[in-house]
Structures are given as structure tokens and as C-alpha cells.
C-alpha positions in Angstrom: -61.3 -55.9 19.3 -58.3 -54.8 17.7 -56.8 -51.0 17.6 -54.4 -49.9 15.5 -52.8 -46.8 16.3 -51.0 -44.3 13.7 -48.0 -42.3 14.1 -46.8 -40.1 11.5 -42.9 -40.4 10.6 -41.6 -37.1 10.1 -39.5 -36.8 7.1 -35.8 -35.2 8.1 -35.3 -31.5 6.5 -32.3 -32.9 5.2 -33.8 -35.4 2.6 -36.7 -33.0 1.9 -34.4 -30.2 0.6 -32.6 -33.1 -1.6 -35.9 -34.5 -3.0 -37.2 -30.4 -3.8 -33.5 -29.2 -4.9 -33.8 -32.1 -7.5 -37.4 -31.6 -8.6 -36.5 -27.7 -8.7 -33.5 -28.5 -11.6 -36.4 -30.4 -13.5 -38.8 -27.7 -13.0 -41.6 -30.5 -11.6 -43.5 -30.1 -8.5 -43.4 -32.9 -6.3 -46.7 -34.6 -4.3 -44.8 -35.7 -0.9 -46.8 -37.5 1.8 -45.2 -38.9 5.1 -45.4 -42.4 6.3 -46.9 -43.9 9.2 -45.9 -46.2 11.7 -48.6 -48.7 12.4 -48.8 -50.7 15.7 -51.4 -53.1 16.4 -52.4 -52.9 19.9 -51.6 -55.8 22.8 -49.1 -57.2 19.7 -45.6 -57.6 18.9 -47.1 -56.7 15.1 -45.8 -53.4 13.2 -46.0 -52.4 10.0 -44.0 -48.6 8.7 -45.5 -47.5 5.9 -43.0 -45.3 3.8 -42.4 -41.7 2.8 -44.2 -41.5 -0.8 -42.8 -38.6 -3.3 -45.2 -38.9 -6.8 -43.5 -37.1 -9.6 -44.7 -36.6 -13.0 -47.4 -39.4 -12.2 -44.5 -42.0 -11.0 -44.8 -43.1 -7.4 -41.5 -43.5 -5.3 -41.0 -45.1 -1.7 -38.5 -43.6 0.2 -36.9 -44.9 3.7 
């Protein structure tokens, strides 16, 4: 059977007061959610699943 285990990526402060000082100029609030890092167990296989920031109803990926 196969497990896949999740770990959240932490988002540094840095780009998260760049991403909210920008949003604050355009008077939006932005929907952040952190990515994962997804390992599939007794694998070499990985997938990272990145940060997502939706603004105004557009989605953006960010590494």
C-alpha cells in the first residue's frame, strides 16, 4: 500500500510582508495558502506543491 506523507512549506516572513505590502497599496485582501511537500513512501518520488496567493479571483503560484 502506498503512503504519502505531507509537509507543509513554511512561507519566509520576508516574501509574506512583500506579497501583503503590495496587496495593502491596492487596498485588496489576499487568500494565501502554503504549499506542501509530498513524498511517496519507500520511493525516490516527490512532488512540492507551491505557495498559492488568490487575488481579486486570480490564482498565482509562487516558489
Amino acid at each position: 500500500m502506498l503512503h504519502i506523507i505531507k509537509k507543509e512549506i513554511n512561507m519566509s516572513k520576508e516574501l509574506l510582508s512583500k506579497i501583503e505590502w503590495t496587496c495593502k497599496m491596492k487596498k485588496v485582501k489576499p487568500e494565501i495558502i502554503n504549499g506542501t511537500l509530498r513524498i511517496v513512501e519507500h520511493t525516490n518520488l516527490a512532488y512540492v506543491e507551491p505557495h498559492r496567493v488568490i487575488i481579486k479571483d486570480k490564482l498565482y503560484f509562487i516558489l
